[in-house]
C-alpha positions as CSV (number, residue, x, y, z in Angstrom):
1,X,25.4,6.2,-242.6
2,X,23.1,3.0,-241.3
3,X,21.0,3.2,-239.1
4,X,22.0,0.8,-236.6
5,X,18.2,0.3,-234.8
6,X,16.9,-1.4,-237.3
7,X,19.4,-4.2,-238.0
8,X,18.6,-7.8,-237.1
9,X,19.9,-9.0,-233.6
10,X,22.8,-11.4,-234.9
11,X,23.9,-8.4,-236.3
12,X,23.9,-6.1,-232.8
13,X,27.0,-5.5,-231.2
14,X,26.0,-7.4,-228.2
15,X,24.8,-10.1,-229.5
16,X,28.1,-10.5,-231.5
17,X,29.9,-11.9,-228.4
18,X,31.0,-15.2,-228.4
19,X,29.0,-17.0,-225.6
20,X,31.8,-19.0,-223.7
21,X,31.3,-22.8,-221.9
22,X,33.2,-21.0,-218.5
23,X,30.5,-22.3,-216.4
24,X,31.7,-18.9,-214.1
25,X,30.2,-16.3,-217.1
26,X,26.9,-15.4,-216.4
27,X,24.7,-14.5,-219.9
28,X,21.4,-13.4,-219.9
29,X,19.2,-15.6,-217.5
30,X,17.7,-18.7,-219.9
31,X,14.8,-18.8,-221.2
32,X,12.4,-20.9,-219.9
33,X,12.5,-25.0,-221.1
34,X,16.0,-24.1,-222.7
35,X,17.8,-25.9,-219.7
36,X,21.1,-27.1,-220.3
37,X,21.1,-30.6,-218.9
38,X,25.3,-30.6,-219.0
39,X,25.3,-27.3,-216.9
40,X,22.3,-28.5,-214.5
41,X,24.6,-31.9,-213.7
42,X,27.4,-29.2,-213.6
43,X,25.3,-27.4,-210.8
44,X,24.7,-30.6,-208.9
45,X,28.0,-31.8,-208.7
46,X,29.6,-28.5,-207.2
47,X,26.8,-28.3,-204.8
48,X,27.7,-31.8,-204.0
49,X,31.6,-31.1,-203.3
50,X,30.4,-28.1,-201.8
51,X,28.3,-30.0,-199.4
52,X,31.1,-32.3,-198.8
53,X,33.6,-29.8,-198.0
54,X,31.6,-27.9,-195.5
55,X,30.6,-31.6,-193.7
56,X,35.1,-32.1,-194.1
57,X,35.1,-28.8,-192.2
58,X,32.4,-29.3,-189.8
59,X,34.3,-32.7,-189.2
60,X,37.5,-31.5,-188.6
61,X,36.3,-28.2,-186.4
62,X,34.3,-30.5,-184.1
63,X,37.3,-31.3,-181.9
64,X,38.7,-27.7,-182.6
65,X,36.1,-26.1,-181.4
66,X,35.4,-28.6,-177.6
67,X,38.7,-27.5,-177.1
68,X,38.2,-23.9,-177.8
69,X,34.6,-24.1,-175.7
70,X,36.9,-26.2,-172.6
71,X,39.3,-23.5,-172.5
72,X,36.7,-21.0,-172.2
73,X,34.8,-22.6,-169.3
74,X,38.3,-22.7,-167.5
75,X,38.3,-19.6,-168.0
76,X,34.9,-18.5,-167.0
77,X,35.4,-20.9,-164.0
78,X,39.0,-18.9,-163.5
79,X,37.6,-15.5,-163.4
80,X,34.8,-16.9,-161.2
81,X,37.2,-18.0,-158.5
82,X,39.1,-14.3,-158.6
83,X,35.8,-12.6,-158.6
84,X,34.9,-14.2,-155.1
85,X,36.7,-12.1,-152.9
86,X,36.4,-9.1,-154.6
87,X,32.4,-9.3,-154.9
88,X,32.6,-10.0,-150.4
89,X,35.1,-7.3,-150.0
90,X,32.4,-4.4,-152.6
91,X,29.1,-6.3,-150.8
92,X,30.5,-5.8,-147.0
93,X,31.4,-1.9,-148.4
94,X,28.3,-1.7,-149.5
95,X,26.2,-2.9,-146.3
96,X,28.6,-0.4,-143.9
97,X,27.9,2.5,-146.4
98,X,24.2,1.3,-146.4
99,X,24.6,1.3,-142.7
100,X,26.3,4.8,-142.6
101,X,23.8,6.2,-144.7
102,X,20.8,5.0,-142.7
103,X,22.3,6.5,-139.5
104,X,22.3,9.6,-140.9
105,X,19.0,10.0,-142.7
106,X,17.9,9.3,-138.8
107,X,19.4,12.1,-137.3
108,X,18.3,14.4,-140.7
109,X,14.8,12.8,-140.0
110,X,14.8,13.5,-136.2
111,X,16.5,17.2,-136.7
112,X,13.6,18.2,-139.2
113,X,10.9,16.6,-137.0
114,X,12.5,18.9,-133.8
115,X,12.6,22.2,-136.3
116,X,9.0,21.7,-137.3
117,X,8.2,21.0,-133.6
118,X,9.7,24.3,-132.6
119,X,8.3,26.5,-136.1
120,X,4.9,25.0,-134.7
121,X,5.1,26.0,-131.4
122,X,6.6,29.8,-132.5
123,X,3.8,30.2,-134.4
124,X,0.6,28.8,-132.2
125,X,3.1,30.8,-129.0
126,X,2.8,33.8,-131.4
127,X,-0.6,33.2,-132.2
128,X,-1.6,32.8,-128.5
129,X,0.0,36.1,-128.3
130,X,-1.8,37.4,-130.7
131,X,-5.1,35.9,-129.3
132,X,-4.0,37.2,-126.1
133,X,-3.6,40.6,-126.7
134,X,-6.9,40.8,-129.1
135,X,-9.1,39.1,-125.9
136,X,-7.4,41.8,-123.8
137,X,-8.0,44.7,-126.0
138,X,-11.7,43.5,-126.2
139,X,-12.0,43.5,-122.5
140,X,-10.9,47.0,-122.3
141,X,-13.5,48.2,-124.8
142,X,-16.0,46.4,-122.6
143,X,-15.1,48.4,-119.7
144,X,-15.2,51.9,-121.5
145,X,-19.1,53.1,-120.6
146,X,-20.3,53.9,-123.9
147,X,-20.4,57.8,-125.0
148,X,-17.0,59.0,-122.8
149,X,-15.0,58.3,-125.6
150,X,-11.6,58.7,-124.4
């Protein structure tokens, strides 16, 4: 049996694998100052078609896309319009219901102001009662001459 940790690397399994010129495999990142100048113009020159095909795009959606942003105005403009009547119709249901509603919290208003009014005047009549009968009971004491004890 040999021990496999102690081999050199060009003898490891993974370094055993062919390294390919796809430019699409990506090996272990490069070392530092190792840069392959024929991979680097490689690099440039699909950024550059890149580039070009998105400024072809850009080009050729320009027109694509006023039309798409007209037809959306029309529409916006469109449901505008149709919205019109509908918004008057909710707004003049809304002011009669605000109407409504304000009618009534007046006559709730003026229906607890006359309740209180009466509670108030129950209780100071029931005081003065009260009152009353208390003055006239002391009146009567008064009058009893003192020692008869009735």
């Amino acid at each position: 049996m040999t021990d496999t940790l102690h081999q050199p690397d060009s003898e490891a399994p993974e370094a055993a694998a062919p390294q390919s010129d796809d430019p699409f495999t990506f090996d272990a990142e490069p070392e530092p100052g190792a840069a392959d100048p024929g991979r680097t113009a490689t690099t440039r020159e699909w950024m550059n078609q890149l580039q070009s095909m998105i400024d072809n795009v850009a080009t050729h959606a320009a027109p694509a896309m006023r039309d798409v942003a007209a037809k959306a105005a029309e529409l916006a403009a469109l449901a505008g319009e149709k919205a019109g009547p509908i918004a008057r119709r909710a707004a003049d249901a809304t002011a009669e219901a605000g109407t409504k509603l304000a009618e009534r919290g007046r006559v709730v208003a003026a229906d607890l102001r006359r309740e209180a009014a009466a509670a108030r005047e129950a209780t100071n009549g029931a005081s003065d009662a009260a009152d009353a009968s208390d003055a006239a009971s002391a009146t009567e004491d008064e009058r009893e001459p003192a020692g008869t004890g009735a």
